[in-house]
C-alpha positions in Angstrom: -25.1 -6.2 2.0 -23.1 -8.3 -0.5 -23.2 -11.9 -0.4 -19.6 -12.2 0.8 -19.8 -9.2 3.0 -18.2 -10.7 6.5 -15.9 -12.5 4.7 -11.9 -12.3 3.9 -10.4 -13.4 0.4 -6.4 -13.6 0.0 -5.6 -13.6 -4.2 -2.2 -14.3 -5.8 -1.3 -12.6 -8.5 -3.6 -9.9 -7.8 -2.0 -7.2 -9.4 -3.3 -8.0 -12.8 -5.0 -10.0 -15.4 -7.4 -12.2 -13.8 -5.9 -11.7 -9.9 -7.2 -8.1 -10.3 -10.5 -9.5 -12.1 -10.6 -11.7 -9.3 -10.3 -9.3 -6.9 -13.1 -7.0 -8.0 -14.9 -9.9 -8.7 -14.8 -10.9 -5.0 -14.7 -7.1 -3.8 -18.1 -6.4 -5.8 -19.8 -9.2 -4.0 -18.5 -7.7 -0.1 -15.7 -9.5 0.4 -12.5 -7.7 2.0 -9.9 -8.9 -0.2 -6.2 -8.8 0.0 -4.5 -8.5 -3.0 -1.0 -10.5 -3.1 1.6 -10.1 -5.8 5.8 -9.6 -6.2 5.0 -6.5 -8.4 2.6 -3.6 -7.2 -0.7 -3.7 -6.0 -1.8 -0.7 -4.9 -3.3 0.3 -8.0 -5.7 -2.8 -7.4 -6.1 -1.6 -4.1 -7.3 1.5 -4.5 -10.5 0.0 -6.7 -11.2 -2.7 -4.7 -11.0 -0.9 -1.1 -8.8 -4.0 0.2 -5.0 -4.2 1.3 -2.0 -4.8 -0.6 0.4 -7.0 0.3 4.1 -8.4 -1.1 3.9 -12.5 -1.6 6.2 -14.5 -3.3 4.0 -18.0 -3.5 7.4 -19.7 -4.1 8.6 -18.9 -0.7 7.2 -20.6 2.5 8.3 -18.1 4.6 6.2 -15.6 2.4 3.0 -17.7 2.7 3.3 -18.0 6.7 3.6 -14.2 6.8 0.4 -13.7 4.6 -1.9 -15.9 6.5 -0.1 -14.2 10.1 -0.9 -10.5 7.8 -4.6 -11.9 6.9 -5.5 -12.7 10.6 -3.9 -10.0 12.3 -5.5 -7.4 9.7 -8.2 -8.9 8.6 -9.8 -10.7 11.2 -8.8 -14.3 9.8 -9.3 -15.7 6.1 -11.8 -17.3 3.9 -11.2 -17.6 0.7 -8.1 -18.3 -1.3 -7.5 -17.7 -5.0 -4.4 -19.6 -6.1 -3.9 -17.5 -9.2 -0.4 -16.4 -9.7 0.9 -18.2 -12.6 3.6 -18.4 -15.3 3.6 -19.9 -18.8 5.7 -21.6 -21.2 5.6 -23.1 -24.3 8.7 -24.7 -25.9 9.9 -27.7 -27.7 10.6 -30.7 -24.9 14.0 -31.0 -26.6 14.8 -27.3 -26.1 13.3 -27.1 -22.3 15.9 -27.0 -19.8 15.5 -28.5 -16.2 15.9 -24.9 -14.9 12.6 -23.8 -17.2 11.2 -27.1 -16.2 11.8 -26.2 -12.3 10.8 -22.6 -13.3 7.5 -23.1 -14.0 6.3 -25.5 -12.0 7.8 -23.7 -8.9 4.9 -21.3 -9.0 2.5 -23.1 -10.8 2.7 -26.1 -8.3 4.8 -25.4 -5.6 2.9 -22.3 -5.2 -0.7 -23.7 -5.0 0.5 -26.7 -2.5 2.5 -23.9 -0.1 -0.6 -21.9 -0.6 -3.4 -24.4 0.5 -0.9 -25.8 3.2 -0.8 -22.7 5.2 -4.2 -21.1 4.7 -6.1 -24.6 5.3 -5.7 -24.1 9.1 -6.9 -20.5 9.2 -9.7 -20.8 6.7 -10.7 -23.9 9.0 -11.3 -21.7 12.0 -13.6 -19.2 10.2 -15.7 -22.0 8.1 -18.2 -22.8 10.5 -19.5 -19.4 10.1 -20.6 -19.9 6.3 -23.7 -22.2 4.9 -20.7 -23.0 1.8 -18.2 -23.0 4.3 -14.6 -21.5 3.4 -13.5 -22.2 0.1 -10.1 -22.2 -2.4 -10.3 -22.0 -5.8 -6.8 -22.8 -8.2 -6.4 -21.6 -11.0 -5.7 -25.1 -13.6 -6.4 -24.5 -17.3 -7.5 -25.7 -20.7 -4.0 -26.6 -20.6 -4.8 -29.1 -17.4 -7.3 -30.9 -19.8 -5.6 -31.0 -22.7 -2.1 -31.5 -24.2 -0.9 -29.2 -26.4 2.8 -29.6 -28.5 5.7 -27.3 -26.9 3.5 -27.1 -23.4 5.0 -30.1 -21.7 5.9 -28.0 -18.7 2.8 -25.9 -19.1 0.6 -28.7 -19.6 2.2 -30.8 -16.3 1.9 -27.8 -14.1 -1.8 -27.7 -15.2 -2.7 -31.0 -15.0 -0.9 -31.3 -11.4 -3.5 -28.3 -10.3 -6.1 -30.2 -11.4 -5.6 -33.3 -9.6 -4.0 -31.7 -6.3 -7.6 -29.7 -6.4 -9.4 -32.9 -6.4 -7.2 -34.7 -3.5 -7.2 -31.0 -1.6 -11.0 -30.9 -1.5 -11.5 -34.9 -0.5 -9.4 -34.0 2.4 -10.3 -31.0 3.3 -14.1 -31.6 2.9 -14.7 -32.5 6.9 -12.8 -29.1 7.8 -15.7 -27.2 5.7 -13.1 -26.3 2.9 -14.6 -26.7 -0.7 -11.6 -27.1 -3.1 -12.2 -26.2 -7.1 -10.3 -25.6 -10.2 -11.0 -22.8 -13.1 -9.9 -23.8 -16.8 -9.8 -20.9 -18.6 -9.1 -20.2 -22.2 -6.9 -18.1 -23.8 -7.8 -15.2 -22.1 -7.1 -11.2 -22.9 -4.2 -10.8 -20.4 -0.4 -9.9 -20.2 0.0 -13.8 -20.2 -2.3 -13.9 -23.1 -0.5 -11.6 -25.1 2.7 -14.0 -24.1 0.3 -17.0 -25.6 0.1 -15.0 -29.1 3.6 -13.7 -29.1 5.3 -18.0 -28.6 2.5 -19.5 -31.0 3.8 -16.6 -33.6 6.9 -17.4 -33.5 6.8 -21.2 -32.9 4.3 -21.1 -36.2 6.8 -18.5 -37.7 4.1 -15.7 -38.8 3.3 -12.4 -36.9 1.2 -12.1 -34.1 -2.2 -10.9 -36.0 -2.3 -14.0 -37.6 -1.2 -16.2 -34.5 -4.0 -14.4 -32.4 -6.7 -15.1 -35.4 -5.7 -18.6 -35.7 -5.9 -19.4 -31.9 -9.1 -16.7 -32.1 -11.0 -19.6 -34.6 -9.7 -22.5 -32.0 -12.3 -21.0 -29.4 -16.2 -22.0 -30.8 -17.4 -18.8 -30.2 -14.6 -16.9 -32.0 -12.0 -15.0 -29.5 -10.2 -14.6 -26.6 -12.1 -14.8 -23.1 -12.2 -11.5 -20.9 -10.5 -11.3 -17.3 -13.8 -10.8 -16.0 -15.3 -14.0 -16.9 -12.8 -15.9 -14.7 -12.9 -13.5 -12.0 -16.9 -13.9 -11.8 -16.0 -17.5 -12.4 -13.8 -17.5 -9.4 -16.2 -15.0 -7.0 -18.9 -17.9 -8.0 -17.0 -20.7 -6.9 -15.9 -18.9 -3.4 -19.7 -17.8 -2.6 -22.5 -19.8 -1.1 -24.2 -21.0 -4.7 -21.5 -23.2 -4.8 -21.9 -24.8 -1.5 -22.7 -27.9 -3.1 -19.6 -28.1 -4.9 -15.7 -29.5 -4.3 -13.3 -31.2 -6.2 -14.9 -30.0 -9.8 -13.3 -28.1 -12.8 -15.4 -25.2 -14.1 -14.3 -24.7 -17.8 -14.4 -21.5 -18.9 -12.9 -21.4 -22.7 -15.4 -20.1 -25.0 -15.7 -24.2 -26.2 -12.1 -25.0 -26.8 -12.3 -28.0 -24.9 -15.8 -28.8 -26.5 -14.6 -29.7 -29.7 
């Protein structure tokens, strides 16, 4: 028996990157997990054993299905990775208001819908855990730090960061621990996205723009999905039962330094 076997976990984003690290993260521990994305999931389905479902995080309507889809297949919900994500890095003076709304649409609107409408369901189910139920969002180094051309990147971050801590002070008498994960730059389709704007903001090719924000990380490249989905499967099980409202940094020392 795994140490989240009984237990339901909903993650956005699912279908790849560090959703689907996340999943088999959660999945390897015992966890039934549905995976939730816009693109498909069964792929992620099929090596996690869980169920696949269609979420737009942007979309209210959307969220109330998932968590009505999570109890009526599932049994109810307990854990809820706010992963799905989008990135952006441009000059202020060249960021329009619908990029601006673009990204933090998902990035924040997302999270907020998501922790909204799961709170009440992962409430019912908490009483049955020594950790209770438990959300972690997905922030950044990005949420710590500024960076130039990531105003909108950096703002969406920093909002996950702080709505974590405010989420987990006031959700802490309904059993709900609330955390963020900060990762790095991490090997993912978003991560290749990273390399591809730094190349061209910095106007060389994308070798060199992945070495140079490589040697920004202390212990010389880019993270692995899998550290942030064990990460993530930490922060939803009972070793973290002691802990809400914190920011586990996971960024090979970018911050550090």
């Amino acid at each position: 028996m795994g140490e989240l076997s009984g237990r339901v976990a909903l993650v956005t984003g699912g279908a790849r990157g560090i959703g689907a690290a996340a999943a088999r993260a959660l999945a390897g521990l015992g966890a039934q997990v549905i995976v939730a994305d816009v693109i498909d999931t069964s792929p992620v389905v099929a090596g996690v054993g869980g169920l696949g479902l269609r979420l737009d995080v942007t979309d209210e309507e959307d969220w109330k299905r998932a968590i009505a889809f999570a109890r009526a297949e599932a049994g109810g919900l307990d854990i809820l990775v706010n992963n799905a994500g989008r990135f952006l890095l441009r000059p202020l003076t060249e960021t329009t208001l619908e990029d601006w709304r673009a990204i933090q649409t998902v990035n924040v609107e997302g999270v907020f819908l998501g922790c909204k409408h799961a709170a009440p369901a992962l409430a019912e189910r908490a009483g049955r855990w020594t950790g209770g139920g438990a959300i972690v969002n997905l922030s950044s180094i990005a949420g710590l730090v500024g960076q130039a051309l990531g105003c909108a990147y950096n703002a969406s971050k920093g909002a996950v960061r702080l709505m974590t801590k405010s989420m987990a002070s006031e959700f802490a008498p309904l059993k709900i621990r609330v955390n963020s994960v900060h990762p790095g730059v991490i090997d993912t389709a978003m991560g290749a996205q990273v390399v591809h704007d730094f190349s061209a903001a910095l106007g060389v090719g994308d070798n060199q723009a992945r070495s140079q924000l490589a040697a920004l990380h202390p212990l010389g490249d880019f993270g692995k999905p899998e550290d942030i989905g064990e990460a993530i499967a930490f922060l939803a099980s009972d070793r973290a039962a002691f802990i809400t409202g914190s920011e586990l940094v996971v960024d090979g020392g970018f911050t550090a330094i």
